[in-house]
C-alpha positions in Angstrom: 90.6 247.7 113.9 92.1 251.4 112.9 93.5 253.0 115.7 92.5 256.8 116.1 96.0 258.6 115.8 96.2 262.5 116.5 99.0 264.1 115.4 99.9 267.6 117.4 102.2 269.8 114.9 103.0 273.7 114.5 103.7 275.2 118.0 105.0 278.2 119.4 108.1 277.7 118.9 111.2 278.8 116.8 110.9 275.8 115.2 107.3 276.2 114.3 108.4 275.6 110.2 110.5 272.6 110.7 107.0 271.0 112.9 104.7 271.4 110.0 107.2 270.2 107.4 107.2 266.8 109.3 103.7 266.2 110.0 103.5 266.4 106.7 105.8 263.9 105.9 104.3 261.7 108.6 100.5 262.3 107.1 102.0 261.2 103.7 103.5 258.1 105.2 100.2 257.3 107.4 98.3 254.1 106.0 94.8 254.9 106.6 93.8 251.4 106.2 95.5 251.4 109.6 94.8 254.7 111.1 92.1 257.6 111.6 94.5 260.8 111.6 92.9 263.8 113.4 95.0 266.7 113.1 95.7 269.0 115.7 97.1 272.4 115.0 98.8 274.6 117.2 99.4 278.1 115.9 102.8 279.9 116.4 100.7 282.5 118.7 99.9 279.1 120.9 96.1 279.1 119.6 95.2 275.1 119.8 93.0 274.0 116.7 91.8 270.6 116.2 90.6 269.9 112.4 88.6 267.6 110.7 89.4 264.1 110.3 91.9 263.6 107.3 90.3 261.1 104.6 93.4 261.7 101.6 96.7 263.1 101.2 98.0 266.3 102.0 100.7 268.1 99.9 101.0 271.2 101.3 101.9 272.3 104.9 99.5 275.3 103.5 96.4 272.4 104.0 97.8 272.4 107.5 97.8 275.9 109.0 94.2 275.7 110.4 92.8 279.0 110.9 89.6 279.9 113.5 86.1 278.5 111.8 83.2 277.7 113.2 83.7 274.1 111.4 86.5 273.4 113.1 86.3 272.6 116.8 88.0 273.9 120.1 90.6 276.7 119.8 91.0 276.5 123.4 93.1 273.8 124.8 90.4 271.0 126.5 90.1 267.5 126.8 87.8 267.5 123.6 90.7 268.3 121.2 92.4 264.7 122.0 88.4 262.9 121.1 86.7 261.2 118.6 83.4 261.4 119.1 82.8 260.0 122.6 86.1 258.3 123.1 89.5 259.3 123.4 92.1 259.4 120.7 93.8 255.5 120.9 97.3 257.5 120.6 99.0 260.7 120.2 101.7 261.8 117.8 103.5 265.2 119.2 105.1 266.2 116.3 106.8 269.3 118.2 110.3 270.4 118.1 111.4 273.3 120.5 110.5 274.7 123.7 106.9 274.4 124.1 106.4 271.1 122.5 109.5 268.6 122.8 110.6 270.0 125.8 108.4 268.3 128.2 105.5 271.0 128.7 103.1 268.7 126.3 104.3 265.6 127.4 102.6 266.6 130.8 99.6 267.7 129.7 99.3 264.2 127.5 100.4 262.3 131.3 97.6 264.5 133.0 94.8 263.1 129.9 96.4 259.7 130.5 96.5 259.3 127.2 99.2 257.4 125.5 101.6 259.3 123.3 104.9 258.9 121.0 108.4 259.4 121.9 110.2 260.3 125.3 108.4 261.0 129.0 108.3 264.2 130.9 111.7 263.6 132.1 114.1 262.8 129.4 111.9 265.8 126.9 112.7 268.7 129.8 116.5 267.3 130.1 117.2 266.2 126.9 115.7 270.3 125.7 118.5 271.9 128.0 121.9 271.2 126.7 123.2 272.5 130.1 121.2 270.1 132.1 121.7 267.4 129.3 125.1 267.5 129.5 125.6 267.5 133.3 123.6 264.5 133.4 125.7 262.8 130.8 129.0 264.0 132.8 127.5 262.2 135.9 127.1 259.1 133.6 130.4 258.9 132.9 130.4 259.5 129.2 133.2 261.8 127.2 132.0 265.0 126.0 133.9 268.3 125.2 134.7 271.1 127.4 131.6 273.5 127.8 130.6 276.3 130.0 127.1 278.2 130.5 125.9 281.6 130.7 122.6 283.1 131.4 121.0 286.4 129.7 121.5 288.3 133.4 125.1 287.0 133.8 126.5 288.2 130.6 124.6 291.2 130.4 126.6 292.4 133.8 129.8 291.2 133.3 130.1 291.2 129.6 134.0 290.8 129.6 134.8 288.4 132.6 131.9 285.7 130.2 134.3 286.4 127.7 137.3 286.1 129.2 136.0 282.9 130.7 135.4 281.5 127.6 138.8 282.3 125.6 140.4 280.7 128.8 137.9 277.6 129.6 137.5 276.5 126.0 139.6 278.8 123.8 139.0 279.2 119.5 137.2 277.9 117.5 134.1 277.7 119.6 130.6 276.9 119.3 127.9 279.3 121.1 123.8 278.1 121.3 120.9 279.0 122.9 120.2 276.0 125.7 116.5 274.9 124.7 116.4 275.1 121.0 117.7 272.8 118.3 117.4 272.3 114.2 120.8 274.5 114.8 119.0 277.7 115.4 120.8 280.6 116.9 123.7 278.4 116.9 127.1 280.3 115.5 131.0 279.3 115.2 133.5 281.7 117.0 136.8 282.2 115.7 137.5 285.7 117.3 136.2 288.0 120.0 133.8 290.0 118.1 132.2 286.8 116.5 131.5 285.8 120.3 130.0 289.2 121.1 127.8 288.8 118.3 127.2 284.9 119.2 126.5 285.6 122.4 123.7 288.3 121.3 122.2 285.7 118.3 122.0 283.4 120.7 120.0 285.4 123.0 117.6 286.3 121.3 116.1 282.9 121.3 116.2 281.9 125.0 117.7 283.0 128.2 120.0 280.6 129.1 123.3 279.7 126.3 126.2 276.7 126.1 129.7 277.6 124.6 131.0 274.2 123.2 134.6 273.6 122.5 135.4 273.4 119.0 137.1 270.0 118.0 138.2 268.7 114.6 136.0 265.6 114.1 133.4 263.9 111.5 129.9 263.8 112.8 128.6 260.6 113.6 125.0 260.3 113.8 122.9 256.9 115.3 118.9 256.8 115.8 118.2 254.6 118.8 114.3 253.1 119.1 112.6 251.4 121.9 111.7 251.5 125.9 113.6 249.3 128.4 115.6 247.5 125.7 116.8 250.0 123.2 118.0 249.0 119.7 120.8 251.3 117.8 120.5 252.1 114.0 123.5 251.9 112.1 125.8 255.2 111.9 125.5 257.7 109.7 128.2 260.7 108.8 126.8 264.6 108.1 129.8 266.5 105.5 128.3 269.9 105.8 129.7 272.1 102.7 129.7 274.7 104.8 131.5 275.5 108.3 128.6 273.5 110.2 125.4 271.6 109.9 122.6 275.0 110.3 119.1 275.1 109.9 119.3 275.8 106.1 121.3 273.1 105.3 119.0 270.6 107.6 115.8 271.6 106.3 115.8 273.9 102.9 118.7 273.2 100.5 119.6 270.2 101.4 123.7 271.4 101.5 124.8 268.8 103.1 126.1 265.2 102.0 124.9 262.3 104.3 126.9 259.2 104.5 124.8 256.2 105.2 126.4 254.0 106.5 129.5 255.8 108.3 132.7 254.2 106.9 133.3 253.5 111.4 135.7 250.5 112.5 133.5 247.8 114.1 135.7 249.3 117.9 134.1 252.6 116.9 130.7 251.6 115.8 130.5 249.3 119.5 131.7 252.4 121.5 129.1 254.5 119.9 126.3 252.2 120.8 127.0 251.6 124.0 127.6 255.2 124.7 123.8 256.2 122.9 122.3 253.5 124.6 124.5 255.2 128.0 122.8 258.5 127.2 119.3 256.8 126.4 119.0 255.4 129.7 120.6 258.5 131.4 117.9 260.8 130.5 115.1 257.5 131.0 114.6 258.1 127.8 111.2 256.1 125.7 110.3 255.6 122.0 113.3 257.2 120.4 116.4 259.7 120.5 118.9 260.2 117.9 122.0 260.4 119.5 124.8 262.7 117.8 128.3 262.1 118.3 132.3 263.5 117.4 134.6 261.1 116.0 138.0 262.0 116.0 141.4 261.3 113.9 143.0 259.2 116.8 139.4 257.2 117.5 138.3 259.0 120.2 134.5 259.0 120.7 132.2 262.7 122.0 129.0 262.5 122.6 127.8 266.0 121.7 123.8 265.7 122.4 120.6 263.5 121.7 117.2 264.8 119.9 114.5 263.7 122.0 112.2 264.1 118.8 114.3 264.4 115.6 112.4 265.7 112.0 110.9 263.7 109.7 111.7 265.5 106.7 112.7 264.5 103.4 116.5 265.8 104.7 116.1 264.4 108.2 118.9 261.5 109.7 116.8 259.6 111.9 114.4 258.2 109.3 117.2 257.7 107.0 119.4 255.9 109.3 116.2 253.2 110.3 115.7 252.6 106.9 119.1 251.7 106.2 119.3 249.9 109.2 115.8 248.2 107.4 113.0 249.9 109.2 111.0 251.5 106.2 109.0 255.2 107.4 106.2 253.6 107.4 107.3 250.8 109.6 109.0 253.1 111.8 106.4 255.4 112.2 103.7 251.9 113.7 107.0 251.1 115.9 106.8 254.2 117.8 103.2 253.7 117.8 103.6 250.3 119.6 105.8 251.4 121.2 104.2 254.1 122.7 101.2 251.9 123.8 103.3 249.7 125.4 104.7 252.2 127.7 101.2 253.3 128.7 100.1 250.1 129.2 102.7 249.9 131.8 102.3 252.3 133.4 98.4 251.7 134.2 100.1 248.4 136.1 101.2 251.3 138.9 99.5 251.4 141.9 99.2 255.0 142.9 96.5 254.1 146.5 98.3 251.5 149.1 
């Protein structure tokens, strides 16, 4: 029997183009001899749109921006959106990346429908999207990270010099400022100087009210996609060489200018430390589904972790999918593995007693 599958794309986000370029990816890998897809759009004003049914392929993200007709149904966010008919959608897809989607906000609306849904909890989304609070969770777990501080908008904005000064002491050149709840690298800049931070600093503002400053470390980039609930399983590793001084949003998801090395050329003692140290982070955050875990490797061996994705991209140019399949998970395979996976969690947690 098909299961009923929506998939939740677009968002208000910053990363509202990056959303829609991996639903589509994920449409195109769909196998509707398996699965119904219902498409649900929301618009980067955070207008919720559910469209018809898809019966063939979509190659355009243009077939996807939905726009307000009377054919289409609900552009208010209800309970309707997530139904077929009479009954409830069998699973959701939140194909969301940002604030306002991966962060945590959907996942407890989905809780709320009890409805079962992909990927990571209310939890692990809200403290995986805050590198500040990410990060001080993976301090208390023990794992080795670089030197960071935080700033928010009201702090700098009063004492522009002492955040400075802070930083050039704390962490020093080069250095790494980004906002705290975005990813696909936007807003993110390198610092060689003062006035690159004061123009960092003001970048990185713009996109949310809270920033980390990263130490800068010579390192490769070690990449692993982890996948599953209580007992996690670890991809093998994967290297980014950006051609350029990091790995930004351009590179990630429009030019492609950026070599991936698939699998890492790792020593088996690095490859072990790196697992156990995603699989560390995975259950730190009580993470679910799947998290690609990123990772600095140094000259001498030693091992960083610098951050997990709670919902990495699909895209053509996107690691995680890459990784699985060289690991020998093909997309399509992947994508009914998070489904299953997904159903498994809820199915767990209607086994709760919540009246004693």
């Amino acid at each position: 029997m098909k299961k009923k599958i929506g998939l939740l794309y677009g968002g208000k986000s910053a990363e509202h183009r990056v959303s829609m370029q991996t639903a589509l990816a994920v449409i195109k890998a769909l196998d509707t001899d398996k699965f119904d897809i219902h498409p649900i759009y929301i618009t980067e004003t955070g207008e919720w749109i559910r469209g018809e049914q898809l019966t063939g392929p979509v190659e355009t993200v243009k077939e996807l921006e939905f726009k307000r007709q009377e054919e289409l149904s609900a552009t208010v966010l209800s309970p309707d959106l997530f139904q077929a008919g009479d009954t409830p959608l069998d699973v959701i897809f939140p194909l969301l990346h940002g604030p306002n989607g991966e962060d945590g906000t959907v996942q407890g609306l989905l809780e709320l429908l009890n409805l079962p849904y992909v990927g990571n909890g209310v939890l692990a989304s809200s403290a995986g999207m805050d590198k500040v609070i990410m990060k001080n969770i993976f301090k208390v777990a023990g794992l080795n990270q670089v030197k960071y501080t935080s700033f928010t908008r009201s702090e700098w904005q009063s004492e522009k010099e002492a955040a400075y000064v802070k930083v050039e002491n704390d962490l020093g050149y080069p250095c790494f400022v980004k906002p705290a709840n975005l990813g696909s690298s936007v807003g993110i800049s390198k610092c060689t100087s003062r006035g690159e931070l004061d123009a960092a600093f003001e970048e990185a503002f713009q996109f949310d009210r809270k920033i980390i400053v990263e130490e800068g470390v010579t390192a490769r980039e070690i990449e692993v996609g982890v996948l599953g609930n209580d007992f996690p399983e670890v991809s093998v590793a994967g290297e980014i060489v950006p051609k350029k001084d990091f790995y930004d949003y351009k590179a990630k998801y429009e030019d492609g200018n950026t070599g991936l090395i698939i699998p890492a050329e790792v020593s088996d003692q690095e490859y072990r430390a790196i697992k156990e140290d995603a699989i560390k982070a995975f259950k730190a955050l009580d993470s679910s589904g799947l998290v690609r875990a990123d990772f600095f490797l140094t000259k001498d061996g030693k091992v960083y972790i610098n951050e997990v994705n709670t919902m990495p991209g699909f895209t053509p140019f996107s690691m995680f999918p890459l990784l699985w399949k060289h690991t020998g998970v093909e997309y399509a395979a992947l994508i009914e593995k998070l489904v299953d996976l997904a159903l498994e969690r809820h199915e767990e947690k209607q086994s709760i007693k919540y009246t004693f």
